[in-house]
BALOBA-1460 file (C-alpha; in Angstrom, 3 decimals):
// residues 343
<rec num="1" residu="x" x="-1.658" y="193.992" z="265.572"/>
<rec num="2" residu="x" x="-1.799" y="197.820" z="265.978"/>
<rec num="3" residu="x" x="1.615" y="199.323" z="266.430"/>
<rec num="4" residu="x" x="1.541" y="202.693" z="268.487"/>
<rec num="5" residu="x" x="3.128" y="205.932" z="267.061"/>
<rec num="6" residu="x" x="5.916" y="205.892" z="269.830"/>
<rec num="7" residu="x" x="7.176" y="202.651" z="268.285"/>
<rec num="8" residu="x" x="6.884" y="203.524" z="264.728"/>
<rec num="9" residu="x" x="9.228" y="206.122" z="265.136"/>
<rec num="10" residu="x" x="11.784" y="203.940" z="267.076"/>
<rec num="11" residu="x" x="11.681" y="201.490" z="264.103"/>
<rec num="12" residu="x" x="12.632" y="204.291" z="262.132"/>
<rec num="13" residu="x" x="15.837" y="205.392" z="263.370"/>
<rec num="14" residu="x" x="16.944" y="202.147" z="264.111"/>
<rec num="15" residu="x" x="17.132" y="201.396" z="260.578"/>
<rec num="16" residu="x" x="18.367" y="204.655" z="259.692"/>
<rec num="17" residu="x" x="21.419" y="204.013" z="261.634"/>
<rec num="18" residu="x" x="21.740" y="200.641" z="260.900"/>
<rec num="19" residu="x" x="22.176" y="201.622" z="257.118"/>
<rec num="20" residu="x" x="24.298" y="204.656" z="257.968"/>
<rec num="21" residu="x" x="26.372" y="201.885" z="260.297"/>
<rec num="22" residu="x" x="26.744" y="199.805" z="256.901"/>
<rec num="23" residu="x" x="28.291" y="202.541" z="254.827"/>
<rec num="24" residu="x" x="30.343" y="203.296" z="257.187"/>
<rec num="25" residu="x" x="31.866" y="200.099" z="257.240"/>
<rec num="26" residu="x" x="31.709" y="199.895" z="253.647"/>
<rec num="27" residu="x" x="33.616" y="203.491" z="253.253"/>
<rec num="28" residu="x" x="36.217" y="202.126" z="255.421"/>
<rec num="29" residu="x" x="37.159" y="198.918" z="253.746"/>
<rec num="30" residu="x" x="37.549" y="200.755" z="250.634"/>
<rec num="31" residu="x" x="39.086" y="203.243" z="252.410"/>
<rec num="32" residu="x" x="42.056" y="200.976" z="253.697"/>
<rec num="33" residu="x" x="42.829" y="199.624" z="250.093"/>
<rec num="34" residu="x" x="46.392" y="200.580" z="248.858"/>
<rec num="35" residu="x" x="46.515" y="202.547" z="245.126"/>
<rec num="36" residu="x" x="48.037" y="200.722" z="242.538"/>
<rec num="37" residu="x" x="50.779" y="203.533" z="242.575"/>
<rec num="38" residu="x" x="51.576" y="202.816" z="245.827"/>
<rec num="39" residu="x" x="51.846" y="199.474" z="245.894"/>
<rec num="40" residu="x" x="55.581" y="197.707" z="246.737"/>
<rec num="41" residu="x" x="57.733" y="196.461" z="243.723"/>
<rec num="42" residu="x" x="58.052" y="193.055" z="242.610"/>
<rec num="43" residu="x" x="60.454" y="191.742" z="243.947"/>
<rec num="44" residu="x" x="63.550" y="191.375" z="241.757"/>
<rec num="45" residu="x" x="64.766" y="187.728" z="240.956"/>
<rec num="46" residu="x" x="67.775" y="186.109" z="238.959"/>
<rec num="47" residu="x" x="67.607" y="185.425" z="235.390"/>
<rec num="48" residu="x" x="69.433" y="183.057" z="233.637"/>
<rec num="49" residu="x" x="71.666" y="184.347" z="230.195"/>
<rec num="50" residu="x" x="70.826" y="182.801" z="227.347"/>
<rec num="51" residu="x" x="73.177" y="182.136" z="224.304"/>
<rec num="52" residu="x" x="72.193" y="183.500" z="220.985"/>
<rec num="53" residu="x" x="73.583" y="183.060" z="217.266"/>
<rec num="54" residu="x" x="73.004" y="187.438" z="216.081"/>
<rec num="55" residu="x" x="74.086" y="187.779" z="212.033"/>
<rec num="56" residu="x" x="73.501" y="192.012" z="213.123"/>
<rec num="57" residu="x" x="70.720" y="192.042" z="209.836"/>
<rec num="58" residu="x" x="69.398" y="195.401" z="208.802"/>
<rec num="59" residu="x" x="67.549" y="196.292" z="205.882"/>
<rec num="60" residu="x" x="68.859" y="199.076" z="203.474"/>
<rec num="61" residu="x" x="67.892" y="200.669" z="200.271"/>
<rec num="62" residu="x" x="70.160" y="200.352" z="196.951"/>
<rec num="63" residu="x" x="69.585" y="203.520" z="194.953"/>
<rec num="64" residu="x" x="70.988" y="204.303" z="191.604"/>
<rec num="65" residu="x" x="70.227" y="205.801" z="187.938"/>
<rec num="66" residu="x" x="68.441" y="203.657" z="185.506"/>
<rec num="67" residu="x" x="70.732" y="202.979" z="182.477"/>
<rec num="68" residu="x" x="69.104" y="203.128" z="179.103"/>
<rec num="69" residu="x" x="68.999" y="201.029" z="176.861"/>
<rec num="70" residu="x" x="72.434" y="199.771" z="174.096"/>
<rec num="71" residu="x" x="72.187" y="199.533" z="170.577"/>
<rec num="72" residu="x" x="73.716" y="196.468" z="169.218"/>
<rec num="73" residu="x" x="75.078" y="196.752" z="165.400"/>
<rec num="74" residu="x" x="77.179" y="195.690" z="162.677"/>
<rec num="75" residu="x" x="78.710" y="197.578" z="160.306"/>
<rec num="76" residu="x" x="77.553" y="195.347" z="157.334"/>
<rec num="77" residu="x" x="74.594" y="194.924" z="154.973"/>
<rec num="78" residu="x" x="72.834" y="192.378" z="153.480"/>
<rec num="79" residu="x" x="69.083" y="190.768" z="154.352"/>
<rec num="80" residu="x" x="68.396" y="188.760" z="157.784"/>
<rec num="81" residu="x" x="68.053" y="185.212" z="156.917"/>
<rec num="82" residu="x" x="68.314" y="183.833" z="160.651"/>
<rec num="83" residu="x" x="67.211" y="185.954" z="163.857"/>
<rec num="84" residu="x" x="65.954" y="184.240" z="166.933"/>
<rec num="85" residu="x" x="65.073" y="187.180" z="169.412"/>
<rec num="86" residu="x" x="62.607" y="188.163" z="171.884"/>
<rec num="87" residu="x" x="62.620" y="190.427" z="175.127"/>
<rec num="88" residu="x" x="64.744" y="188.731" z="177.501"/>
<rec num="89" residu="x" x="66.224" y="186.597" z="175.629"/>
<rec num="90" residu="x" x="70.844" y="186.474" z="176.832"/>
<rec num="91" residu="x" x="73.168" y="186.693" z="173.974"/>
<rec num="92" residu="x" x="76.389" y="184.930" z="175.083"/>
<rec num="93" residu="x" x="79.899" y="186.209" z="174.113"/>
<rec num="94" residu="x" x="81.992" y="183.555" z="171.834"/>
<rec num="95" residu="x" x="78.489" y="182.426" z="170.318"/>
<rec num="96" residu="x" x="76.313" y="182.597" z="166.768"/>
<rec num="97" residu="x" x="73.246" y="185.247" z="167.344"/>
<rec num="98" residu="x" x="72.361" y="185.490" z="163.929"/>
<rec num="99" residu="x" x="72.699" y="185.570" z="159.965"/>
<rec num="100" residu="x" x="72.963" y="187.876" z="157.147"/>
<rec num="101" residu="x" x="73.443" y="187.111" z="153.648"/>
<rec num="102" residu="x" x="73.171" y="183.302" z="155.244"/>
<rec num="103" residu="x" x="76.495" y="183.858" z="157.094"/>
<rec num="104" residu="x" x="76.734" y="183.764" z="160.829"/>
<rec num="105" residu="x" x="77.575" y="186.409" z="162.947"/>
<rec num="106" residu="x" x="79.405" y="186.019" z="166.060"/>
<rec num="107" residu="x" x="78.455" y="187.790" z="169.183"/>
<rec num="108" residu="x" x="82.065" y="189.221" z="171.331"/>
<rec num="109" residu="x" x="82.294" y="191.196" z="174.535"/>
<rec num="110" residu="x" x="86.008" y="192.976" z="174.617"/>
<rec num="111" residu="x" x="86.798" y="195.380" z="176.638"/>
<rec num="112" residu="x" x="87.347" y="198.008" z="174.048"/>
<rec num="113" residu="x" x="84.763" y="197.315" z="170.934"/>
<rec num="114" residu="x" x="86.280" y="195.967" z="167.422"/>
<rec num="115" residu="x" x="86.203" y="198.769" z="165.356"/>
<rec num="116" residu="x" x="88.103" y="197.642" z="161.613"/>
<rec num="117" residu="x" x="88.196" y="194.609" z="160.201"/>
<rec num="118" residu="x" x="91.731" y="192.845" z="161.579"/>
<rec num="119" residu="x" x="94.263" y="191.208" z="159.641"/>
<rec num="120" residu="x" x="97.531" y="189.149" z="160.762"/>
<rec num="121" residu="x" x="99.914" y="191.266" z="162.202"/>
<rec num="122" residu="x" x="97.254" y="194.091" z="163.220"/>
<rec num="123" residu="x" x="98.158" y="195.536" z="166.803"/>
<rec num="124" residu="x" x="96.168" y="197.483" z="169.308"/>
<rec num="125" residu="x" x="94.210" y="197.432" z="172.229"/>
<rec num="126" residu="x" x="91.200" y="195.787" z="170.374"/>
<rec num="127" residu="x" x="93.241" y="193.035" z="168.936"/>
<rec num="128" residu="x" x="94.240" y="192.280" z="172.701"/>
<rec num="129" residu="x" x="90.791" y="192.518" z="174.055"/>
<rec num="130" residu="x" x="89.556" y="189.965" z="171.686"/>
<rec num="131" residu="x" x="92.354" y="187.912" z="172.151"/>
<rec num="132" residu="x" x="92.079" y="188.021" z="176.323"/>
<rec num="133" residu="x" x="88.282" y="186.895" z="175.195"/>
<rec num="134" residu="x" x="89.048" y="183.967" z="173.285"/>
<rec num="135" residu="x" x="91.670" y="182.842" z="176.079"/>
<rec num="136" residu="x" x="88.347" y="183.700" z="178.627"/>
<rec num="137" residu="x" x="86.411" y="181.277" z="176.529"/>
<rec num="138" residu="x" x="89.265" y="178.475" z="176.446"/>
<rec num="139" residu="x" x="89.919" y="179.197" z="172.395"/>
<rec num="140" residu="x" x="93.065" y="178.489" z="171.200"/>
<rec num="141" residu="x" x="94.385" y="182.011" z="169.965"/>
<rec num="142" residu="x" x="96.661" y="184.408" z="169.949"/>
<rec num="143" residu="x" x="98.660" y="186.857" z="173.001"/>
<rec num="144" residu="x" x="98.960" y="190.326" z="173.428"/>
<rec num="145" residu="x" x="98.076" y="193.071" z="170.671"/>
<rec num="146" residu="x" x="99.571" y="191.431" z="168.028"/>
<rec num="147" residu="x" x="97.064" y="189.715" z="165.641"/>
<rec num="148" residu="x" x="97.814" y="186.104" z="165.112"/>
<rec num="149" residu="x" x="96.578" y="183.357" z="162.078"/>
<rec num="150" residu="x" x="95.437" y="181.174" z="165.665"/>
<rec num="151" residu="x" x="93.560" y="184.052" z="166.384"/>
<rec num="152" residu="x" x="91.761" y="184.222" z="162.779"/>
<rec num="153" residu="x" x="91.264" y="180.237" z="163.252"/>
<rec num="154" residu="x" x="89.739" y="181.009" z="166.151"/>
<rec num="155" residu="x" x="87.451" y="182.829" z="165.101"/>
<rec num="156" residu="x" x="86.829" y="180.936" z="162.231"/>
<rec num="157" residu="x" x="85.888" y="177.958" z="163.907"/>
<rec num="158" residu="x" x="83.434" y="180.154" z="166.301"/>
<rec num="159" residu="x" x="81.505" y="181.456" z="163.385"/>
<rec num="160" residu="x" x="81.528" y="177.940" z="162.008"/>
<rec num="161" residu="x" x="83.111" y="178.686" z="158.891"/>
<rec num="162" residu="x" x="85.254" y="175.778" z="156.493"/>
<rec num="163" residu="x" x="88.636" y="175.809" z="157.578"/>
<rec num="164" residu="x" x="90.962" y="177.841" z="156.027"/>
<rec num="165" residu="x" x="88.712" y="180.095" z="154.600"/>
<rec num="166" residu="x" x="89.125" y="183.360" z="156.625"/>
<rec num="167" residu="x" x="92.170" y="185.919" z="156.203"/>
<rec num="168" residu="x" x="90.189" y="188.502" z="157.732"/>
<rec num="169" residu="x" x="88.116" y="188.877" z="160.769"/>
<rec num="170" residu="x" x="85.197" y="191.480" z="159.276"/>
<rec num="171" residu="x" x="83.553" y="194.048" z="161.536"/>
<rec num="172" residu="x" x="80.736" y="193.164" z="159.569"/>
<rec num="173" residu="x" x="80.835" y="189.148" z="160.832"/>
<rec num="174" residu="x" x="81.159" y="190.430" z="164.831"/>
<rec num="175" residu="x" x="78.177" y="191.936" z="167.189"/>
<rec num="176" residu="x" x="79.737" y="193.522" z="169.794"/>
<rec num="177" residu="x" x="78.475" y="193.032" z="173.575"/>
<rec num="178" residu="x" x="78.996" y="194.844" z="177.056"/>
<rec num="179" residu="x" x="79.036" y="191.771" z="178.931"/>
<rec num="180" residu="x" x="79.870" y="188.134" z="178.645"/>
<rec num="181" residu="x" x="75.762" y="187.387" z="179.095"/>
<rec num="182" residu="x" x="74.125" y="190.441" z="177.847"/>
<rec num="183" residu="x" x="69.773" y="190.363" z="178.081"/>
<rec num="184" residu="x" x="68.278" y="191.842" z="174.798"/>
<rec num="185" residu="x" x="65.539" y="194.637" z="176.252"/>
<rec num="186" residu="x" x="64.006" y="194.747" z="172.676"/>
<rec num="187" residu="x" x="64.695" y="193.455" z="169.320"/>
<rec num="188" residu="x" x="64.802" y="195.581" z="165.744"/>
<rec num="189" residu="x" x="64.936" y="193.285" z="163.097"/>
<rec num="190" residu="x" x="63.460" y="190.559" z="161.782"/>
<rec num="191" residu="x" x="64.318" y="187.157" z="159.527"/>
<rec num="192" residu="x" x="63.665" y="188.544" z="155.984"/>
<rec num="193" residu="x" x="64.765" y="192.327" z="157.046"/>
<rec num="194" residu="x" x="66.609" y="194.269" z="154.879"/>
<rec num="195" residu="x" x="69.421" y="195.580" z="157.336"/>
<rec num="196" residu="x" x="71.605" y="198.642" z="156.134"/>
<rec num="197" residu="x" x="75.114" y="199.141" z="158.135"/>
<rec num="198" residu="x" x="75.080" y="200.340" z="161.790"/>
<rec num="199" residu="x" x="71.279" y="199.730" z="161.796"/>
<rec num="200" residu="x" x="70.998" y="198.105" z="164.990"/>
<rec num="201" residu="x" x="69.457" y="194.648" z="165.411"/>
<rec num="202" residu="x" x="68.433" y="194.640" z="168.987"/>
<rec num="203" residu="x" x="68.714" y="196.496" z="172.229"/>
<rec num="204" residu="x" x="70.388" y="195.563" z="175.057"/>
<rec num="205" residu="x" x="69.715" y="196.065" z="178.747"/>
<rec num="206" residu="x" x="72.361" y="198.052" z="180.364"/>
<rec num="207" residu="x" x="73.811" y="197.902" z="184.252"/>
<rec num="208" residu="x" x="72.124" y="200.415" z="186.487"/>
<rec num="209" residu="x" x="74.922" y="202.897" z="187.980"/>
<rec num="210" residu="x" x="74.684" y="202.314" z="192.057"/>
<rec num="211" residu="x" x="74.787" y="204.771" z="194.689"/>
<rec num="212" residu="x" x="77.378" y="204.169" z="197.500"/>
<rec num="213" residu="x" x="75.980" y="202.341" z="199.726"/>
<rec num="214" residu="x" x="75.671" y="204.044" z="203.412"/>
<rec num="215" residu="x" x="76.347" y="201.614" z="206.081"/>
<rec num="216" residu="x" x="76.298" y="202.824" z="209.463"/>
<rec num="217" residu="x" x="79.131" y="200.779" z="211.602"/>
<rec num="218" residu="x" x="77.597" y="198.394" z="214.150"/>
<rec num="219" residu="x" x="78.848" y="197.458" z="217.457"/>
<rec num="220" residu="x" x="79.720" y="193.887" z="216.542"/>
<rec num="221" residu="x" x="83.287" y="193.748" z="213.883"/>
<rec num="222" residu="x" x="83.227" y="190.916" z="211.131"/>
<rec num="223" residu="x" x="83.198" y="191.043" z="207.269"/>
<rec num="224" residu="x" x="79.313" y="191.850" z="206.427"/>
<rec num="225" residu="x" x="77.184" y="190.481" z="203.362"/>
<rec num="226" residu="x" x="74.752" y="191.738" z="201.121"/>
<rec num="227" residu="x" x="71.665" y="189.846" z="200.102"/>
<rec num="228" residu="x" x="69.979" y="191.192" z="197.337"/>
<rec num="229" residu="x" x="66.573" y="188.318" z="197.050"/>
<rec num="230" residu="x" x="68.580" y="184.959" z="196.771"/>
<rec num="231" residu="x" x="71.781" y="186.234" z="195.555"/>
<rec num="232" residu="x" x="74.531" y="186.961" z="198.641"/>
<rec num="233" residu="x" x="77.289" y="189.195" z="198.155"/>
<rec num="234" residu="x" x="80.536" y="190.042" z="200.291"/>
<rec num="235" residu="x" x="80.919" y="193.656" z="201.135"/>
<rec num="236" residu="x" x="84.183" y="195.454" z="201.393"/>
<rec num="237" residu="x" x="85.563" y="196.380" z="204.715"/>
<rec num="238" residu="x" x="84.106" y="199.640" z="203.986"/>
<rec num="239" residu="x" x="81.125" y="198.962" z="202.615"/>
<rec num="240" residu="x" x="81.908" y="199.000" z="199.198"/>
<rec num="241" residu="x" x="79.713" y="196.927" z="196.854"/>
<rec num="242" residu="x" x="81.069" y="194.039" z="195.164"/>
<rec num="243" residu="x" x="81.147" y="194.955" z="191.087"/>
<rec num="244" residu="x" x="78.654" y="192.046" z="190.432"/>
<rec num="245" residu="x" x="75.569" y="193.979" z="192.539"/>
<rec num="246" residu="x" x="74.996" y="196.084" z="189.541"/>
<rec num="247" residu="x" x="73.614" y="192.543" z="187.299"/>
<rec num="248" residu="x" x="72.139" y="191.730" z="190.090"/>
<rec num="249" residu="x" x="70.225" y="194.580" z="191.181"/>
<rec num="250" residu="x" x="69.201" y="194.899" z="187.082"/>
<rec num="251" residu="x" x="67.445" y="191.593" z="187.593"/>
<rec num="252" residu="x" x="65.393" y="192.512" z="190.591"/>
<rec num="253" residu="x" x="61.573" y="192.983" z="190.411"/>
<rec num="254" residu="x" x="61.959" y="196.600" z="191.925"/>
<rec num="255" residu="x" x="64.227" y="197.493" z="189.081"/>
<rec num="256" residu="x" x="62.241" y="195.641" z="186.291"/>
<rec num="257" residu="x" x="59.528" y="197.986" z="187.708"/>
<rec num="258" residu="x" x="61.021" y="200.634" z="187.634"/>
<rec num="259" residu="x" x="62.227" y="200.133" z="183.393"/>
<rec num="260" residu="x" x="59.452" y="199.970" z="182.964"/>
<rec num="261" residu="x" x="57.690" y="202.492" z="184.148"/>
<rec num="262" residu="x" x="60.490" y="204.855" z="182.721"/>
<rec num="263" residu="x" x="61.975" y="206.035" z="185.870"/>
<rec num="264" residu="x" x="65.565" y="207.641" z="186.009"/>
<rec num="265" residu="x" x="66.091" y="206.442" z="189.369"/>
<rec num="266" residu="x" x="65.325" y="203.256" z="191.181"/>
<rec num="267" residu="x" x="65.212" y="201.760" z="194.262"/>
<rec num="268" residu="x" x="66.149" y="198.500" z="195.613"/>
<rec num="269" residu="x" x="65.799" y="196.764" z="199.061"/>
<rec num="270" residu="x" x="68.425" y="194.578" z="200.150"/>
<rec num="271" residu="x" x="69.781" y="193.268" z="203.924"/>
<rec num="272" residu="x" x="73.227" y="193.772" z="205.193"/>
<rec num="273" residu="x" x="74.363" y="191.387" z="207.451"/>
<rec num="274" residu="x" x="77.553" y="189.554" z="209.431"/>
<rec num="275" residu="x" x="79.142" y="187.272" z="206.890"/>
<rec num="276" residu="x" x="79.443" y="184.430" z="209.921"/>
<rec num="277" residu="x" x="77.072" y="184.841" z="212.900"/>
<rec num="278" residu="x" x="78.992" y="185.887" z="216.509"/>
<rec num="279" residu="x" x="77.329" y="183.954" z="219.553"/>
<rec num="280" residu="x" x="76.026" y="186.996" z="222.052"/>
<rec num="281" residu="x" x="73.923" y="186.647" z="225.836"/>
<rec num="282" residu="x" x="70.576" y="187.398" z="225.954"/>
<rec num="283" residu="x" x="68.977" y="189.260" z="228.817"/>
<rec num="284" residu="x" x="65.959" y="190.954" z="229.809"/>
<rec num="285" residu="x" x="65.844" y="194.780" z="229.164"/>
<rec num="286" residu="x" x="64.914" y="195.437" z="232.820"/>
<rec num="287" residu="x" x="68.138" y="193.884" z="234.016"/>
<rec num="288" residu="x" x="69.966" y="196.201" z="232.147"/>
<rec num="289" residu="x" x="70.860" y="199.629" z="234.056"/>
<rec num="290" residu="x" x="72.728" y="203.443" z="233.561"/>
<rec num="291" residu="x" x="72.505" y="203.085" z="229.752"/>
<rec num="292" residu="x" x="74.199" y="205.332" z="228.074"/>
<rec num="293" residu="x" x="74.549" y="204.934" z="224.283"/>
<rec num="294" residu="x" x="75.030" y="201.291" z="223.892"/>
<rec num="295" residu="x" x="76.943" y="200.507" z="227.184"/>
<rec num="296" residu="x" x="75.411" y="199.701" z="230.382"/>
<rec num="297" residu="x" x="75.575" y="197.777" z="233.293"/>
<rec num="298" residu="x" x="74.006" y="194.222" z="235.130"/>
<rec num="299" residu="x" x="74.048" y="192.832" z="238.582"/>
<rec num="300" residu="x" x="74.997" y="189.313" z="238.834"/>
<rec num="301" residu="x" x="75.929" y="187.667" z="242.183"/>
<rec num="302" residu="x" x="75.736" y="190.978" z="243.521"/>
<rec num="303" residu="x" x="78.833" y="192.522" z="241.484"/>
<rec num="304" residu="x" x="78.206" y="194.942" z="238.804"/>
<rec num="305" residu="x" x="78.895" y="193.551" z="234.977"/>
<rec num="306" residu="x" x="79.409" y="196.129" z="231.934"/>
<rec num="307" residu="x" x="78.282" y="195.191" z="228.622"/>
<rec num="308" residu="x" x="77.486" y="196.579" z="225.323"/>
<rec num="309" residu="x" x="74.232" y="196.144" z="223.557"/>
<rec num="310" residu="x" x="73.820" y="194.948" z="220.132"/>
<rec num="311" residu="x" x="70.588" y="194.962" z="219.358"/>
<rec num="312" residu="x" x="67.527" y="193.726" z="220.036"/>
<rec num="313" residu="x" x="64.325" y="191.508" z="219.386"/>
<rec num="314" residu="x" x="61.263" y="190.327" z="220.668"/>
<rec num="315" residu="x" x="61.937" y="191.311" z="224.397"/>
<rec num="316" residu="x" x="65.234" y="190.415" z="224.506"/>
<rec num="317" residu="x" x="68.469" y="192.660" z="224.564"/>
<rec num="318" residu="x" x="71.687" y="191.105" z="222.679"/>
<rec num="319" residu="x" x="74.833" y="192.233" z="224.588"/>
<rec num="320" residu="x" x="78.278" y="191.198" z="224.830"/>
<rec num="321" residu="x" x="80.298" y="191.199" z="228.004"/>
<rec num="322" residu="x" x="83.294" y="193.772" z="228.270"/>
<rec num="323" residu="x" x="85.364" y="191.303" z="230.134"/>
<rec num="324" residu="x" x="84.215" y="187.733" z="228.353"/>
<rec num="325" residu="x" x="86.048" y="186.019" z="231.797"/>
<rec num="326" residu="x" x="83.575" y="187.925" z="234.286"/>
<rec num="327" residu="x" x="80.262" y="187.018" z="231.333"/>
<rec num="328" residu="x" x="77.911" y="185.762" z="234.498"/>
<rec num="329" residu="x" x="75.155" y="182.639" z="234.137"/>
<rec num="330" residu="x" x="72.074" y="184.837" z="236.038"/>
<rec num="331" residu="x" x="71.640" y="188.750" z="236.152"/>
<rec num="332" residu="x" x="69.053" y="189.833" z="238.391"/>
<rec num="333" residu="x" x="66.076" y="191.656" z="237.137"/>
<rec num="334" residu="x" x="64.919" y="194.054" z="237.213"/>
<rec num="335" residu="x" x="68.155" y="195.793" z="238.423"/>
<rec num="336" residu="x" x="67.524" y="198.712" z="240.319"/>
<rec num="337" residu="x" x="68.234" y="201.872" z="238.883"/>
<rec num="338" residu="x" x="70.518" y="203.188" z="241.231"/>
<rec num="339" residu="x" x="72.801" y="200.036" z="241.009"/>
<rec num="340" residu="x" x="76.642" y="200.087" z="241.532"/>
<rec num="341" residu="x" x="78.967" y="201.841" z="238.920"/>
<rec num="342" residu="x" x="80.045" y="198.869" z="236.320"/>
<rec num="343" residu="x" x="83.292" y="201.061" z="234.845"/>
């Protein structure tokens, strides 16, 4: 069929305005959709407050100087017959470390170093030291800074020696130590050394000297700890570390690593937290409102609730209720931030 020119061209511009008819519709329906910007709020609904054990943990760094190392002598002579050492290895106070000449010599921690040989009726504060130590190690012995004959029977019987057979306790039979357990860092001799006097026979490991530690206050009171690894501590009320931190920091990896790379100073990592957890609510961040510091403000039941926050974790705010009678069951969130004064 033959279509005439006339009704060609009417084809035409119906089409045309049927597809100009389309967008138009199209442009419109795009036209009414609301931005995301624009869009109403969600509405706000009531949460319920959870209960929550918070210990108020926060990691902090022990710093201090590294202490070198402690030459341990005697003042005697003679060749090694018996020496068991090796890196590491704990020499305890009140016990036999090794021999010279084939006689034992005992290892002692005082707190002032034996410097003479001692006889009965010697006085001074080295005579009392080692007599506090043999009362520390449950020895029978002497009292005060007066040398007694129980004291020389003492140590007698420590060394191993036939009864009776001591009237003097020789520098030369006593290797001083620091502590009660001190760790050899190296040794210096050998069984079947020739060892001249004050030549020392190993080297101990010495405390590191600790930094105070600065803790910032947190908004929950209670007596804090200090975990160092496995080992806990108690802190002091003002953050004062406990005296046995130093032994313990010394036997941390971070410090190993840090002998022995011959560093001055070290670095340790340790976590401060509440000695006995407090219970604390838990509630969204968003139902919190006029935050200032670490005090703000909830709606429950319509009436405004203060509260402090604590701290925080995994989308939850810790907080504790300013008036523990008025702590509510459901806060609504999220609050609107022009909500009622709380204080």
């Amino acid at each position: 069929m033959t279509i005439s020119k006339p009704t060609l061209v009417g084809l035409i511009a119906l089409l045309a305005w049927s597809c100009l008819a389309v967008g138009a519709t199209a442009a419109m329906a795009v036209g009414s959709a609301t931005p995301a910007t624009l869009a109403p709020a969600a509405t706000s609904v009531e949460v319920p407050v959870g209960a929550e054990l918070f210990s108020d943990e926060r990691t902090v760094s022990l710093t201090g100087e590294v202490a070198p190392e402690l030459p341990l002598a005697i003042t005697g002579s003679g060749r090694v017959t018996s020496f068991d050492c090796a890196p590491g290895t704990v020499w305890a106070s009140g016990s036999r470390v090794f021999r010279v000449d084939g006689r034992a010599v005992l290892a002692v921690a005082t707190r002032t170093p034996l410097w003479r040989d001692l006889r009965v009726g010697d006085r001074g504060a080295d005579v009392a030291a080692l007599q506090k130590e043999l009362a520390r190690l449950k020895v029978r012995a002497g009292q005060g800074e007066v040398l007694s004959n129980a004291t020389i029977t003492a140590v007698e019987k420590l060394l191993g020696d036939p009864p009776g057979s001591m009237s003097t306790i020789e520098l030369g039979r006593v290797v001083w130590l620091p502590r009660a357990s001190t760790e050899l860092a190296r040794c210096a001799t050998f069984t079947g050394a020739s060892l001249a006097p004050d030549e020392p026979v190993a080297f101990a490991r010495r405390l590191p000297a600790l930094d105070e530690l600065e803790l910032l206050g947190g908004a929950v009171d209670g007596d804090r700890v200090l975990r160092i690894g496995d080992e806990t501590l108690p802190l002091g009320a003002d953050g004062s570390l406990p005296a046995k931190a130093a032994s313990v920091v010394a036997a941390s990896g971070a410090y190993r690593g840090a002998l022995a790379e011959g560093a001055t100073r070290f670095e340790v990592q340790a976590v401060v937290a509440l000695a006995e957890p407090v219970e604390v609510a838990a509630v969204p961040p968003a139902a919190i409102y006029a935050l200032d510091g670490g005090s703000g403000c909830v709606l429950a039941d319509g009436k405004p609730v203060a509260l402090t926050v604590v701290g925080s974790q995994l989308g939850r705010s810790f907080v504790t209720f300013t008036d523990a009678d008025a702590a509510p069951r459901v806060v609504l969130a999220p609050a609107p931030t022009d909500g009622p004064p709380c204080r």
